[in-house]
N, C-alpha and C positions, 0 to 999 in steps of 0.2 A: 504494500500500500504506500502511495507517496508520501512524502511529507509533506505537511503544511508549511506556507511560502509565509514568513512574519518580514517585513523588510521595515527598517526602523530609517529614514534622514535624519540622520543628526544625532551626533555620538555627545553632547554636554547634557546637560543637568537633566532634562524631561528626558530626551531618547537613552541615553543608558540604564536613568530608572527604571523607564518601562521595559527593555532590555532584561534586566537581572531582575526585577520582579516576574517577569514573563514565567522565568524555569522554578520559579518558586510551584506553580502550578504543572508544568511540563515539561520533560527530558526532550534530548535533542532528537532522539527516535519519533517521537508528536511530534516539532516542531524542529524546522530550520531558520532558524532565526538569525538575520545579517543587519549589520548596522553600518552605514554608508556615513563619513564625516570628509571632508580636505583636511582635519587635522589629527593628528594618534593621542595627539593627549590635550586633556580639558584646563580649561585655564578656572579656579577658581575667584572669577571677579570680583564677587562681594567685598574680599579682602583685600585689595589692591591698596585701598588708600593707608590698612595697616601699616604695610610694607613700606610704601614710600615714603612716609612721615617720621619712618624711623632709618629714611636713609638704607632702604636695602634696592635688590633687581624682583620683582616680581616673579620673575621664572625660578629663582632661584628656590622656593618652598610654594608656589603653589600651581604645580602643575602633575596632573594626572594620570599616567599612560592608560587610555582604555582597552589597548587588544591585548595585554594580559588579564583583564577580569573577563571580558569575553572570552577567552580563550578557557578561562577556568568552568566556564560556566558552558562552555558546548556550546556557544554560537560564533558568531561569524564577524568579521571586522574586514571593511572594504576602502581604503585610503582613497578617494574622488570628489571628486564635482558632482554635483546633480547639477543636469543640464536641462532634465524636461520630466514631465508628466504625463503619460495617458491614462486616464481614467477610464474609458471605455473598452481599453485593449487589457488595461492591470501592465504596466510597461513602465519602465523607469528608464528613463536614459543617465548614462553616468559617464565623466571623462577621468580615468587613474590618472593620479594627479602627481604621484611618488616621483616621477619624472619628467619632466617635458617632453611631449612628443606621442602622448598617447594617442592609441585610435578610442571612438566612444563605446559601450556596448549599452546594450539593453536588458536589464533584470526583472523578471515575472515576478508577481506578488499575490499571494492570496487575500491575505491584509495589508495595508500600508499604513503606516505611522509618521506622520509628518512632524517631524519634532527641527526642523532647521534655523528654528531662531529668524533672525531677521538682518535687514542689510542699518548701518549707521549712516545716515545721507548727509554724514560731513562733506561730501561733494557737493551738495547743494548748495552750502553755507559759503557765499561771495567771503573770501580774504579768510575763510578759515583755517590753510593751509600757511599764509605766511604769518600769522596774527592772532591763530586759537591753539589751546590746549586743553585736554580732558584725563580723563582716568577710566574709557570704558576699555583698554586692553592694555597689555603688556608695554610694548611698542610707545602709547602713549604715556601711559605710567612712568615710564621710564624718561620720558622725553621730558615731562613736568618736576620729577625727582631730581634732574640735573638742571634747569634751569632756578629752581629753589634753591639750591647747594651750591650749585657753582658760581652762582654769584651774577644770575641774568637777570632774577629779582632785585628790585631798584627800592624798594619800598612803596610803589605808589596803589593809589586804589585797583580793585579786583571787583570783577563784575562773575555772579556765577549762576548758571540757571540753562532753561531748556527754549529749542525751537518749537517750533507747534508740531504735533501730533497731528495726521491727517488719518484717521479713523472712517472704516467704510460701514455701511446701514443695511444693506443685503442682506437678507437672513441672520440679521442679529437677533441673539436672545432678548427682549423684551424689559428684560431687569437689566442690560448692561447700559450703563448711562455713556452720553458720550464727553469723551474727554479733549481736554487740547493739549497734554502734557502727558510723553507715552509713561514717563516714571521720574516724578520727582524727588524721591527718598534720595538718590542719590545727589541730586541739588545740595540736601539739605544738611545731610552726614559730610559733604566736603566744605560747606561752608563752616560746619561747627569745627571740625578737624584742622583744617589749615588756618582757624582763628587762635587755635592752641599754640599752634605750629609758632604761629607769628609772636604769639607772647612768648614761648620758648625761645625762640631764637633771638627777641627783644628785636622783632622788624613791626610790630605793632600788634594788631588783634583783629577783632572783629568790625572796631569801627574804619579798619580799609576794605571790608565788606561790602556790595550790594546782594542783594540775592534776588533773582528776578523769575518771573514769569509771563505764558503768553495766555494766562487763562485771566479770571474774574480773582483766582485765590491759589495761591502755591499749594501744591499736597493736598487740593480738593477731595480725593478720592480717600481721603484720609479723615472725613467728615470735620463739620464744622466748629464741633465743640474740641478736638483737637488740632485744627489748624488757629484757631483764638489761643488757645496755651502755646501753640510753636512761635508766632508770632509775638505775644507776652515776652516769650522769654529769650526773645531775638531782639526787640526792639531793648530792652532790659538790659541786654547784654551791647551793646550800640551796633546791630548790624544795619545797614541799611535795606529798605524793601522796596519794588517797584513792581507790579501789578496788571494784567489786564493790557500787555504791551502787545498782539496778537503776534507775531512773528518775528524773527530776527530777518533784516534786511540786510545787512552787510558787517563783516568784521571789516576793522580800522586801526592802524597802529597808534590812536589816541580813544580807542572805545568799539560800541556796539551802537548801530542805528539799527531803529526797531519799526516795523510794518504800519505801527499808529502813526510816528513822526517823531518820535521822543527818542531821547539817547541814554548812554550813558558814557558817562568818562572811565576807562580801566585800561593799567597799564597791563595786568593780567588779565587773561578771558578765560576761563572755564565754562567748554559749554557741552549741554546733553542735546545731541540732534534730534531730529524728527527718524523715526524707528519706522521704515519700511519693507514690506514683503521681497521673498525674492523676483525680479525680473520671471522666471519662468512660470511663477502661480499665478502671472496677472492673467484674467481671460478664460482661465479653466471653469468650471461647470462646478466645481467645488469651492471656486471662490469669489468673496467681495470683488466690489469694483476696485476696492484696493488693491486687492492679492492676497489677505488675510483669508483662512482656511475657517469655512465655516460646518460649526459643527450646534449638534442637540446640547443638553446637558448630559449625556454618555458620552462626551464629545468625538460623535462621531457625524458624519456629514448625511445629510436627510436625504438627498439624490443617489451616494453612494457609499451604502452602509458598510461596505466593508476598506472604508476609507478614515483613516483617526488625525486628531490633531491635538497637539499638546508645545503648552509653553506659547513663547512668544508670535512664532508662526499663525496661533488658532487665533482668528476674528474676536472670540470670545473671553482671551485675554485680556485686559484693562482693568487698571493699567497691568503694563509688563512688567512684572514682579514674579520674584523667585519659587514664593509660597504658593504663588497661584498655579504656577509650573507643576510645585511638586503635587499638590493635590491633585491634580490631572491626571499626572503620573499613574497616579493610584488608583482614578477611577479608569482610563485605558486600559492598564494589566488586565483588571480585572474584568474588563467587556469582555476584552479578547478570548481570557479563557471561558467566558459561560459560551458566546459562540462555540468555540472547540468542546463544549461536553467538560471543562473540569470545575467549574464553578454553577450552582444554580441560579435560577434568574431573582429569587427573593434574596441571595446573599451578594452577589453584579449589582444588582441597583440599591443598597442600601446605604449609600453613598454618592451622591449625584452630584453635579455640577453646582456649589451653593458658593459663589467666591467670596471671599474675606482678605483685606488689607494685614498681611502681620509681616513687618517689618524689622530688623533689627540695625540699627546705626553707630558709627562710630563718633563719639563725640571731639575726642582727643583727651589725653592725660590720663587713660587708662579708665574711661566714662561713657556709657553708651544711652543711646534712646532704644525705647520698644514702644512699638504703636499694630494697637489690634484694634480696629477697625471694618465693619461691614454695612454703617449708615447709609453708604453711598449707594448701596443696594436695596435700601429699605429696613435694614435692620436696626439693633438698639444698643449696639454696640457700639461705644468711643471713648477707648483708652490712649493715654499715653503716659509713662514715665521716663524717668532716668535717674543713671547713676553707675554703679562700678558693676553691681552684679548683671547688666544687662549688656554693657561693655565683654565680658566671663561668656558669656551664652551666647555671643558675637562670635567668638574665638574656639570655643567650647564644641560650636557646631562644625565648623572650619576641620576642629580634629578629629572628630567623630565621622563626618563625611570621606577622609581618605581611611580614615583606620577599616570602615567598611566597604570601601571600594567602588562612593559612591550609593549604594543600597543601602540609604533610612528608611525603616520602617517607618510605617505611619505612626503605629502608635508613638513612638519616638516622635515624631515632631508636633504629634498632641500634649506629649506631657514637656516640652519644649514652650509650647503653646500656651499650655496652664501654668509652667512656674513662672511665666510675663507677667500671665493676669496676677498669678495669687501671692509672688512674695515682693 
């Protein structure tokens, strides 16, 4: 009897959990199970700005090889490009990417797992290239970490905040609200973090700060009674705020010009782009007018059920955060197996698509924020604290994710979840 065809895009955080969750339910004799990335090992982002604030390389402690836990685990690990999708043939076009000069092939799928993340449209951003810097990859990380150090920082004002989010309406879930900002957590962990920075090094603080946005409210999605305490205790602290700016129009080597007509002055720019789908999923049958993959709350796609999406890729992401990722994670695995006969259908759905904002932040000085939040969906939930032990649970997770090779349990990041709320 064949095996079943599991074909995962995208070997970071969502496709390897659903990956190593998968054989929790089925050996490799059930399932052939392959996971397609262009890169062999995951870069743990969250933690980037640990690293560079204390003066280190990124690569150097947070990088992941996944085709040895694949390989432990009886599946499959494929170093490419995805180039294309057909939905009606079950067909993956893919280019091996290990060298230059590949020819392409094409991979059958029984199921497909769209877990590819999304593209950074720093290209978009007029003067970003000679005039911005961020912290969403190593590469940057690193480029921000030397000009802090080496002495390219002058002391003058910092502008730091996000492009607009262009978000599609196609077959969206009904509870997802739309946003203009694909994830501002990270806005706001780098503002609190390099205001630390600045008092350590005696180059200032917070008040060489803006922190900006292209919405009505930073960390909207973050409800309202916790963006009022971010904002308290930013303003408290002397950050500057600017609001409601709709788009970044042009970087400047004396600021940022924004889409309303207002500026700002920064000799520093930290900015988070607008988070786009890849080029090949614009136009398919399974997606937004954006390219966002849209799926049920099983998130699986209503035209073609045996098509999944998880993480930042799925429509139904918003914002794109990490928690939202892994929840997914969890509820995929487990579609996949009630389909295949190993899981029932009252134990598959008893866990659906219910999103929640939980977030963990780096303050600086060994201090973190946690914000659990799900108002912005209707609910009645709107925490936020800080302090050292939420900084611990930062880090905490950071080790507990390689010591397991990537594979948290759920219950594990429920009681991650709970010691936010309850200590």
């Amino acid at each position: 009897m064949a095996r079943t065809k599991i074909l995962i895009l995208g070997g970071s955080f969502a496709g390897l959990q659903i990956a190593r969750h998968l054989r929790d339910f089925m050996d490799s004799e059930a399932a052939e199970i392959t996971v397609v990335d262009r890169k062999t090992d995951l870069l743990f982002i969250p933690n980037i700005l640990l690293e560079l604030f204390e003066g280190k390389d990124p690569n150097a402690s947070l990088l992941l090889s996944v085709p040895p836990l694949l390989e432990k685990d009886g599946s499959r690990f494929i170093q490419a490009e995805v180039l294309g999708i057909d939905p009606d043939k079950k067909l993956v076009e893919i280019l091996p990417c290990e060298r230059p000069g590949s020819a392409s092939e094409h991979l059958p799928y029984d199921y497909l797992v769209i877990a590819l993340g999304n593209r950074l449209a720093f290209d978009k951003i007029e003067g970003f290239a000679e005039h911005g810097h961020t912290v969403t990859d190593s590469f940057s990380g690193n480029k921000l970490r030397h000009y802090l150090y080496d002495g390219g920082y002058k002391g003058g004002p910092i502008a730091i905040g996000s492009a607009r989010f262009h978000q599609g309406s196609r077959g969206q879930l009904d509870f997802i609200p739309v946003s203009l900002a694909a994830c501002e957590g990270p806005s706001l962990e780098t503002a609190f973090s390099l205001a630390a920075w600045l008092e350590e090094q005696e180059k200032g603080g917070a008040k060489n700060i803006t922190m900006f946005t292209p919405a009505k409210r930073i960390a909207e999605d973050a409800g309202e009674k916790v963006v009022d305490q971010l904002l308290d205790m930013a303003g408290n602290m002397g950050f500057g705020y600017k609001h409601d700016l709709q788009d970044i129009l042009r970087l400047t080597g004396e600021g940022i010009e924004f889409a309303n007509g207002e500026s700002i002055e920064a000799e520093l720019k930290i900015i988070f782009p607008d988070w786009v789908p890849h080029a090949f999923l614009k136009g398919l049958s399974i997606s937004d007018e954006e390219g966002f993959v849209i799926t049920n709350r099983q998130m699986r796609n209503p035209d073609h059920p045996e098509v999944f999406a998880a993480g930042d890729a799925a429509a139904a992401t918003v914002p794109k955060l990490g928690s939202i990722g892994h929840h997914q994670s969890f509820i995929v695995s487990r579609q996949i197996a009630r389909e295949m006969g190993f899981l029932d259908t009252e134990a598959a759905d008893e866990e659906l698509y219910n999103p929640e904002v939980i977030c963990y932040g780096d303050m600086g000085n060994r201090k973190g924020f946690y914000i659990h939040s799900n108002s912005w969906y209707g609910g009645q939930t709107q925490l936020l604290k800080t302090g050292r032990f939420y900084y611990d649970l930062k880090v905490g997770f950071k080790a507990a994710y390689f010591a397991l090779g990537g594979k948290v349990p759920h219950w594990q990041w429920k009681m991650g979840t709970w010691m936010g709320d309850t200590i």
